[in-house]
C-alpha positions, -999 to +999 in steps of 0.1 A: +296-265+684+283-256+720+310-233+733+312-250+773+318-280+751+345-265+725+364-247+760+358-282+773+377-304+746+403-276+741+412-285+778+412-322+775+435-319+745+456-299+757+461-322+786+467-357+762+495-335+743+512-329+776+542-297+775+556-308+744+539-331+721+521-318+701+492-374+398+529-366+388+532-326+389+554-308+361+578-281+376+569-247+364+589-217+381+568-190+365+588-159+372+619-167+348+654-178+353+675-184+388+698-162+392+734-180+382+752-196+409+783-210+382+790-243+385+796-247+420+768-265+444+749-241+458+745-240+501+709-250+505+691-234+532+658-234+528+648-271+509+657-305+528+682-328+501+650-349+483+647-367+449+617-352+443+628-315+435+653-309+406+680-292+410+667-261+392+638-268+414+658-258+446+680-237+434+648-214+422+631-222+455+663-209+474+667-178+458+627-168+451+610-186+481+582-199+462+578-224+434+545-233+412+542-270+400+516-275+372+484-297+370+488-311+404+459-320+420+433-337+397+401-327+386+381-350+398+397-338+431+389-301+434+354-310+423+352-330+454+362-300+472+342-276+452+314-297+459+318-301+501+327-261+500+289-257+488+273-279+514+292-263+539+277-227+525+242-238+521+247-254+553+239-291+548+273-297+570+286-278+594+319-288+604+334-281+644+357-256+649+354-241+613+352-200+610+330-189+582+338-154+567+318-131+545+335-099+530+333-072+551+313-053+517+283-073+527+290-087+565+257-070+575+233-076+546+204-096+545+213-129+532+201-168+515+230-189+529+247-200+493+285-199+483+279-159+472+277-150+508+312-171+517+343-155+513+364-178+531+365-214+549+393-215+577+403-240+600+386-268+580+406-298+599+373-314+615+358-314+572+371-352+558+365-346+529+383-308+523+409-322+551+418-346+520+432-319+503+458-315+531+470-356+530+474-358+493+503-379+480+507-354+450+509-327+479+528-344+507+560-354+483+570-318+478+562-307+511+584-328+529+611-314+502+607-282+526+600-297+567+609-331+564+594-366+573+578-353+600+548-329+587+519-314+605+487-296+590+490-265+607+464-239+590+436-247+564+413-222+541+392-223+513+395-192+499+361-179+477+373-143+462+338-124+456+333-102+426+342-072+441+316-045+452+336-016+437+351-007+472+382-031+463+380-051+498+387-083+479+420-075+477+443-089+506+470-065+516+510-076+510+520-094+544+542-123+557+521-151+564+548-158+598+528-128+613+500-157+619+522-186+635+536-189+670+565-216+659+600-216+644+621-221+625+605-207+599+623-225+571+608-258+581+571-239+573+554-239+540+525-231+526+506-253+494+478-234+478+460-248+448+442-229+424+405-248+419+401-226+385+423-201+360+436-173+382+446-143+369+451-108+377+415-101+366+400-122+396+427-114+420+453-137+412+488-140+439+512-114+436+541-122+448+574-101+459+605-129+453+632-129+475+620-114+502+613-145+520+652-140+528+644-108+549+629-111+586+593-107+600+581-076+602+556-053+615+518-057+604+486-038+609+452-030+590+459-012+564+441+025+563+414+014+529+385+039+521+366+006+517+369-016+547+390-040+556+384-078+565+387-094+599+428-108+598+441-092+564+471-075+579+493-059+562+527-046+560+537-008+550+577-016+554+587-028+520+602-017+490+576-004+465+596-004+442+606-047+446+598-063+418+565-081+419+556-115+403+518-122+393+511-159+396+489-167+367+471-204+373+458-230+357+434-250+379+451-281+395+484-256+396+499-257+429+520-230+447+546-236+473+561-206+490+580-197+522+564-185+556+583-148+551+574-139+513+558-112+514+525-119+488+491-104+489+460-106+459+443-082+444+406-072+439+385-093+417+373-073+386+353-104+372+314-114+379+323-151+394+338-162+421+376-168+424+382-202+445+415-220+461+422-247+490+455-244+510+475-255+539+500-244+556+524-277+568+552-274+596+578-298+606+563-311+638+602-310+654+595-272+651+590-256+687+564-226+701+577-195+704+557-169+731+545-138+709+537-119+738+560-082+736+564-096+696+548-074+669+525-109+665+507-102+699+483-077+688+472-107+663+469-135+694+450-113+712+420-108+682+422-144+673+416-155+710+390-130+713+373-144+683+380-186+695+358-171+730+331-159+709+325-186+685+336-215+706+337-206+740+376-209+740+385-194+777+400-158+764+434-164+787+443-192+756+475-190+744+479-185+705+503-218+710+472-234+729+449-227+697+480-246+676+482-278+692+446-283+696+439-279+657+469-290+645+466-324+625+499-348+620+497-359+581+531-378+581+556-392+602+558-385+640+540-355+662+571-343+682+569-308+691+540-294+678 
């Protein structure tokens, strides 16, 4: 996209939104049994009353902050997105706005533009056909267990985990995925991310730390790896190593759902192909902007701005909030804040 012309549209936007506008899954919790509440109703905090969520459901969603529903997106659907992920790489299409990312192992090599080269998709809301993935009815039911009616694409990715060159910069350090969002509350934020083949911990599977999605946002930085470490995995150093961690091991079609403040990461992939997933992240569009600036999240506005310049010709005095409205996508109900 010419970058006068990106700067251009932000602007125009910006101005429409004015101040203030903005296949039947099977449950599967995957890290064993919810702690026992008796038989008293639990206080539900952090998953809106909804007849699609058992109550085991919520109750393990309340006190883990994430929860995996089996087989839920259809085949013939992630081949649809598998396919358009490789047109994008060998760059038949070439969606606006859309960042392209290579791991930082091979960011500077000579290379045939193919899917090998891709490590990630983000901000794929301009792509129809991966955008589907984000207006699903199979995907859409359960997230409005967790924002409500009124639900807004927020963040997109294709994520393609290369075989790692040895240096382990596949991984993606442990971190709050919060750190990236200038809105709150953060219990009307979740994120759905689908595996598009088996995921294990041999191709870098999610590793999850539950319960800590109870806990606050904290501090994140680049964390200090021999290897490298790629453009926006931040981490966090203050956590309990010794938290239990959770390995989600999936099936392809199995989808995750999991709270903005989990703290997750992935590790490296030790295998020879290439480990794929599509996710969004949804918000309740009643959710209002927060200013980051003095926040441990400013550091992170002012990279992602400086990066919006150079790709699109963004004007570099952008708010993060700015960059939210302008790609943000309603998928349901009404745009209100966001």
């Amino acid at each position: 996209m010419n970058p006068s012309r990106a700067g251009a549209r932000l602007r125009t936007v910006l101005g429409h939104l004015g101040p203030r506008m903005a296949g039947a899954g099977v449950a599967h919790p995957t890290s064993g049994a919810v702690s026992p509440n008796g038989f008293q109703p639990p206080q539900f905090q952090y998953t809106r009353d909804n007849n699609d969520l058992s109550l085991g459901q919520r109750q393990f969603y309340e006190e883990n902050g994430f929860l995996v529903i089996k087989n839920l997106v259809s085949d013939a659907d992630i081949k649809r997105f598998r396919s358009e992920f490789e047109r994008i790489c060998q760059g038949e299409v070439k969606p606006e706005q859309m960042m392209i990312m290579r791991d930082v192992s091979i960011a500077k090599s000579e290379y045939v533009p193919s899917e090998k080269t891709v490590s990630k998709v983000q901000d794929f809301q301009e792509d129809k056909e991966l955008f589907r993935y984000c207006a699903l009815p199979e995907i859409l039911k359960y997230v409005e267990c967790f924002t409500g009616p009124n639900i807004m694409a927020v963040h997109t990715m294709l994520i393609n985990k290369p075989p790692d060159s040895g240096k382990k910069t596949s991984r993606h350090p442990l971190h709050q995925d919060l750190h990236y969002f200038p809105f709150r509350p953060s219990n009307n934020i979740v994120c759905a991310w689908t595996a598009m083949e088996h995921i294990d911990e041999n191709n870098g599977c999610l590793c999850v730390l539950p319960g800590t999605h109870k806990g606050h946002l904290k501090p994140h930085g680049y964390p200090k790896w021999e290897g490298g470490v790629n453009i926006m995995f931040y981490g966090i150093q203050d956590y309990d190593e010794n938290s239990p961690r959770v390995h989600l091991v999936m099936e392809k079609g199995d989808t995750v759902f999991f709270h903005p403040l989990l703290i997750h990461g992935s590790g490296w992939n030790k295998t020879q192909g290439y480990r794929k997933a599509i996710s969004c992240h949804f918000a309740s569009s009643e959710c209002h902007y927060i200013d980051v600036k003095g926040t441990s999240q400013e550091t992170f506005e002012r990279e992602v701005m400086e990066i919006a310049n150079k790709l699109h010709g963004i004007p570099k005095d952008t708010t993060l909030r700015d960059l939210y409205r302008f790609r943000g996508r309603l998928v349901k109900g009404k745009r209100i804040n966001l």
